[in-house]
C-alpha positions as a printed Julia matrix, in Angstrom:
120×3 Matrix{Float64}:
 256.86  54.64  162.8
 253.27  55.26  163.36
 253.68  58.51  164.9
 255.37  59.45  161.79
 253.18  58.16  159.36
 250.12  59.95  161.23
 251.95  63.69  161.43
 252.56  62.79  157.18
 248.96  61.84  156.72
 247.84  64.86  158.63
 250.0   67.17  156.69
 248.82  65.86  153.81
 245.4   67.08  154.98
 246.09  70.24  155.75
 247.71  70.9   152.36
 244.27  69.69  151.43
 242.3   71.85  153.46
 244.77  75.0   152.64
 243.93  73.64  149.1
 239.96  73.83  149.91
 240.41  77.51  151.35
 242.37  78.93  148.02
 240.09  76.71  145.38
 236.76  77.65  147.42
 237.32  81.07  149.05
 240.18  83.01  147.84
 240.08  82.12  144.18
 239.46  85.68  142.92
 241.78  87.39  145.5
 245.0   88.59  144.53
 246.1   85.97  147.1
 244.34  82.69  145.24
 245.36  84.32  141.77
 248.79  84.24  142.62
 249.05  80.86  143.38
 247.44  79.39  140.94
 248.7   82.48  138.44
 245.35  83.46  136.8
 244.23  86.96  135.78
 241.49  88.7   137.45
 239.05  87.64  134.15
 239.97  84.19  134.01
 239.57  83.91  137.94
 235.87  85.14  137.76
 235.17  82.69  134.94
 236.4   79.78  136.56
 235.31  80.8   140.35
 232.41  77.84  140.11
 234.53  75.18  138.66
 237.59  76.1   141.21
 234.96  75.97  144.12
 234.14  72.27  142.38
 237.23  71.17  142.96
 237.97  72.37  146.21
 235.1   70.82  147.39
 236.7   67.19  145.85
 239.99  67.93  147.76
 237.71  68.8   150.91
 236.92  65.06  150.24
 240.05  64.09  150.16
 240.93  65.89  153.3
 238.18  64.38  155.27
 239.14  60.79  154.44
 242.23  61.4   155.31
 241.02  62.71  158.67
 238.85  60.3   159.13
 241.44  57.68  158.71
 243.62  59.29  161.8
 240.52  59.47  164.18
 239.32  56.09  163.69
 242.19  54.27  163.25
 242.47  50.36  163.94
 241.86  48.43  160.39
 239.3   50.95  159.11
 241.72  53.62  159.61
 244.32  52.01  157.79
 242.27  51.15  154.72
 240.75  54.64  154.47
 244.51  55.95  155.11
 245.44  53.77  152.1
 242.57  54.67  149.33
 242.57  58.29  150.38
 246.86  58.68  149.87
 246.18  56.78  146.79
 243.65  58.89  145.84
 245.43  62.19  146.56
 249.48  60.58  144.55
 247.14  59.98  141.37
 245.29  63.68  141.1
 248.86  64.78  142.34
 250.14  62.95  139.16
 247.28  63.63  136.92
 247.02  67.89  138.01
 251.37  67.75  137.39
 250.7   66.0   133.91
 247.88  68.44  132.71
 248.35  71.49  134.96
 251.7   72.09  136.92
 254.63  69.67  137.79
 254.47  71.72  141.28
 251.89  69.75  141.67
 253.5   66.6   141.74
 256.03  68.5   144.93
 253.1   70.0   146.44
 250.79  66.67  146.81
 251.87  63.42  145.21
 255.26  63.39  146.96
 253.83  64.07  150.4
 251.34  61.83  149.76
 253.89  59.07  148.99
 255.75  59.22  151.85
 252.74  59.34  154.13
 251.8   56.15  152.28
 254.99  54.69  152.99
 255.56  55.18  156.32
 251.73  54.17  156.52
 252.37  51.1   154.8
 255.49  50.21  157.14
 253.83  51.02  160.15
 251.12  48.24  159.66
């Protein structure tokens, strides 16, 4: 069950850190436009306040990281808060934004916490 519930939690990274890459660096290509379905305008506009929130899910990311390489009880309570963290700005971005969002994060998220949660 643990081995499980650490290849979830690092997935859930990595969508994080793809997350970081498209929010921070490939917002104005036709590449980050597409995902996030913005025109060119609207992409330059925003390019600050996307690079502002890639930086929070680079946060995200790391405490999830952090939670695998430590592990033990600290690793488990930063596993915890950080899956928590990234289900509720799943939940919040599919309310206000995109229910893809809700696919994309919050239900990977869940599961990771799950299995985390089961492997204690």
């Amino acid at each position: 069950m643990q081995i499980a519930a650490d290849v979830l939690t690092a997935l859930v990274a990595a969508i994080h850190l793809y997350i970081v890459v498209l929010e921070m660096v490939l917002w104005t290509t036709p590449r980050g436009r597409a995902t996030f379905g913005t025109t060119p305008e609207f992409a330059a506009e925003s390019k600050v306040l996307a690079a502002n929130q890639g930086l929070y899910n680079g946060f995200l990311a790391a405490g999830l990281i952090f939670a695998l390489v430590v592990r033990g009880t600290t690793g488990f309570a930063f596993a915890v808060f950080f899956l928590v963290c990234v289900i509720v700005a799943g939940l919040y971005g599919a309310a206000t934004v995109s229910r893809r969002i809700l696919v994309v994060q919050s239900v990977p998220a869940a599961i990771a916490l799950l299995l985390v949660l089961l492997a204690r």
